[in-house]
C-alpha positions in Angstrom: 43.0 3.7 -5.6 42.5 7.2 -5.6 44.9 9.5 -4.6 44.5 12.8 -3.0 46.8 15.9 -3.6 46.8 18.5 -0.9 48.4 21.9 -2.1 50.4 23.6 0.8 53.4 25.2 -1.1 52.4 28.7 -1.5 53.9 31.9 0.4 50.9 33.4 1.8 52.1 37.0 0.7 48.4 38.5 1.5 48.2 36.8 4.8 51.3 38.0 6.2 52.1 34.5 8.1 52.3 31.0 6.6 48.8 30.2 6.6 49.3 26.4 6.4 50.1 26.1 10.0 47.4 29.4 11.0 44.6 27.5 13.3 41.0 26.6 12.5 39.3 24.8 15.7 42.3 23.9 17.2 44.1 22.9 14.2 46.5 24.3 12.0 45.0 24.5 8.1 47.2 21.5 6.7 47.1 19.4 9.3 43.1 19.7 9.1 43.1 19.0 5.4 45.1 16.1 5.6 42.8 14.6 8.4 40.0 15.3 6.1 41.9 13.4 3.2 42.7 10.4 5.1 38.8 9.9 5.7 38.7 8.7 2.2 42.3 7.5 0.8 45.0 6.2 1.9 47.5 7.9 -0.6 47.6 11.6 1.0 50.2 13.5 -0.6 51.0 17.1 0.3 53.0 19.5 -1.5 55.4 21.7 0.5 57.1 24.7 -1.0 57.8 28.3 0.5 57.5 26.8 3.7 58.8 23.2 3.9 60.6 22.8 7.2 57.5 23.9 9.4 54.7 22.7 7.0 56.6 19.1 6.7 56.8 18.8 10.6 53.2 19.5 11.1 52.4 16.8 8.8 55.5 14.6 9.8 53.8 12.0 11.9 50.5 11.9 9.6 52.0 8.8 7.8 51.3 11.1 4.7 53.5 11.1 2.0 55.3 14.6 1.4 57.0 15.9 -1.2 58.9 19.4 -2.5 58.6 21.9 -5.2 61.5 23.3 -5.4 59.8 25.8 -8.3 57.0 26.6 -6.0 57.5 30.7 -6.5 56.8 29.9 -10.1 53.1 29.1 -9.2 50.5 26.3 -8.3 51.1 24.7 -11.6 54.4 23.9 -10.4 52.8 22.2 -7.1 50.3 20.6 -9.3 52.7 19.0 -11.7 55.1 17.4 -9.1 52.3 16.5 -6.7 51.1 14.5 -9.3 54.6 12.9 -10.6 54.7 12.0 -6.8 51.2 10.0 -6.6 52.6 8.3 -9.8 55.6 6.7 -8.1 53.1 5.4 -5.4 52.2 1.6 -4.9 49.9 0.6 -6.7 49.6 3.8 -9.1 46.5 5.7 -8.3 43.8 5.6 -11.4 42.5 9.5 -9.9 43.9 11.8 -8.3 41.8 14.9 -6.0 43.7 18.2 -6.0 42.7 19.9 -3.1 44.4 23.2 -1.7 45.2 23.3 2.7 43.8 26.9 2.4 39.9 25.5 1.9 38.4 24.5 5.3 35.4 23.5 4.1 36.0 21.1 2.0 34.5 17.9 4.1 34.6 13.9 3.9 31.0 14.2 2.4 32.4 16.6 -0.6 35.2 13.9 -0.9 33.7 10.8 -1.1 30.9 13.1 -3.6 33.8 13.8 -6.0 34.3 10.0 -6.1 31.3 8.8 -6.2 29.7 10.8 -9.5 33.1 9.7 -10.8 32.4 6.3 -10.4 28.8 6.3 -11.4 29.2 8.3 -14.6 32.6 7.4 -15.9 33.9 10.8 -16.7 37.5 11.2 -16.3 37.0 14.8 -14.4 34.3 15.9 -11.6 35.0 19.5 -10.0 33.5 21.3 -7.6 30.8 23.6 -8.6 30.8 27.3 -7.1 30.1 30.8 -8.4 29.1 29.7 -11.5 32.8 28.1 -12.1 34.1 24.7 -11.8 37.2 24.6 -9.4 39.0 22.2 -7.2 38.8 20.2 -5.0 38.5 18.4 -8.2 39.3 14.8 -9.1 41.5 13.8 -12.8 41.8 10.4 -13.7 45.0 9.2 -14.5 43.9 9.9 -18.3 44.4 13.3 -17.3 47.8 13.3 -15.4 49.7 14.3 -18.8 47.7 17.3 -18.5 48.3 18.0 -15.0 52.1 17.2 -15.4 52.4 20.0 -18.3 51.1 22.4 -16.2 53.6 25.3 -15.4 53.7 28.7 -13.5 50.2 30.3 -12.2 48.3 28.1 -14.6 46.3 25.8 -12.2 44.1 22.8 -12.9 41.5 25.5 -14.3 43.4 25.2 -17.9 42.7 21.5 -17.6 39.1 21.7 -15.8 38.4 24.6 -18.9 39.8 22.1 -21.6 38.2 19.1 -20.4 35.0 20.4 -19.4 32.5 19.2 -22.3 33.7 16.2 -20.5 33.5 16.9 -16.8 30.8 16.4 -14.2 30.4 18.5 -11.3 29.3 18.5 -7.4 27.9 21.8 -5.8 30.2 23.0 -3.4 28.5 26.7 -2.6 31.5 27.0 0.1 34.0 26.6 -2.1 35.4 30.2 -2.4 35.7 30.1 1.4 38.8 30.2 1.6 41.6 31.7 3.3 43.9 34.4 1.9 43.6 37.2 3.9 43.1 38.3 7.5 39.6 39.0 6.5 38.9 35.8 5.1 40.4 33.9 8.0 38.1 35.6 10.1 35.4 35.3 8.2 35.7 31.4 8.2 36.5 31.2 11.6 33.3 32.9 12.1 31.2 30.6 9.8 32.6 27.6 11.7 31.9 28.7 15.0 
């Protein structure tokens, strides 16, 4: 079982607006995540934070699971860390998990199931997305790698882990992955590409 982690705790500060719930073809950034994660697992967790009242009602009726950082203005590392202590108290215990931020609209079922598949077929306990000549998230950890992920703290992201682990990573080409949205600009600039 693999589980998948969706990231929706931050404050949006450049976009002005909680960019969770801003709307991409008709639907709000988390909720469209989360529909892309369920294509693939059945253990969709999503991390709330800044704003937890309206992110966890848009998700509400998902039949994901949802959990709170309380630390979330510390930084995704925070997120990170107790989305991943949240997949471990799942039934049964995932042996991966995908961390995957609400603010990438791109990501697809294809990219998904990719990230799961060259995981399976080459063993290695880490497969991240390839763009801009770095290696980012989504990416999938296998619970070898969930001590990691649970020591992470502040702004650190999975990047410490992806850049410590990477002799030992694999990785998918995901060209689209710094699509994403943290301004005005870039929201219009993805709502463009997807029109």
């Amino acid at each position: 079982m693999i589980a998948i982690i969706i990231l929706a705790a931050g404050e949006a500060r450049r976009m002005g607006q909680p960019k969770q719930l801003m709307k991409i073809q008709g639907q709000s950034l988390v909720r469209r995540a989360v529909r892309t994660a369920q294509l693939v697992s059945e253990q969709v967790v999503v991390v709330t934070g800044a704003y937890q009242e309206p992110v966890w009602k848009e998700v509400a009726t998902l039949g994901v699971t949802t959990v709170h950082n309380a630390e979330w203005a510390s930084g995704m590392g925070s997120s990170i860390s107790t989305g991943i202590q949240k997949a471990m108290s799942l039934s049964p215990v995932p042996s991966a998990a995908i961390i995957m931020l609400c603010d990438q609209p791109l990501v697809d079922e294809e990219l998904l199931k990719q990230l799961i598949k060259v995981h399976k077929d080459t063993r290695k306990p880490l497969v991240a997305s390839a763009y801009r000549d770095v290696l980012g998230v989504p990416a999938l950890f296998a619970v070898s790698l969930f001590r990691e992920l649970l020591k992470l703290q502040g702004k650190i992201g999975a990047q410490k882990v992806i850049a410590r682990y990477v002799s030992e990573a694999a990785s998918v080409d995901f060209p689209q992955g710094s699509d994403d949205v943290d301004t005005p600009e870039d929201y219009a600039r993805v709502q463009k590409l997807l029109s």
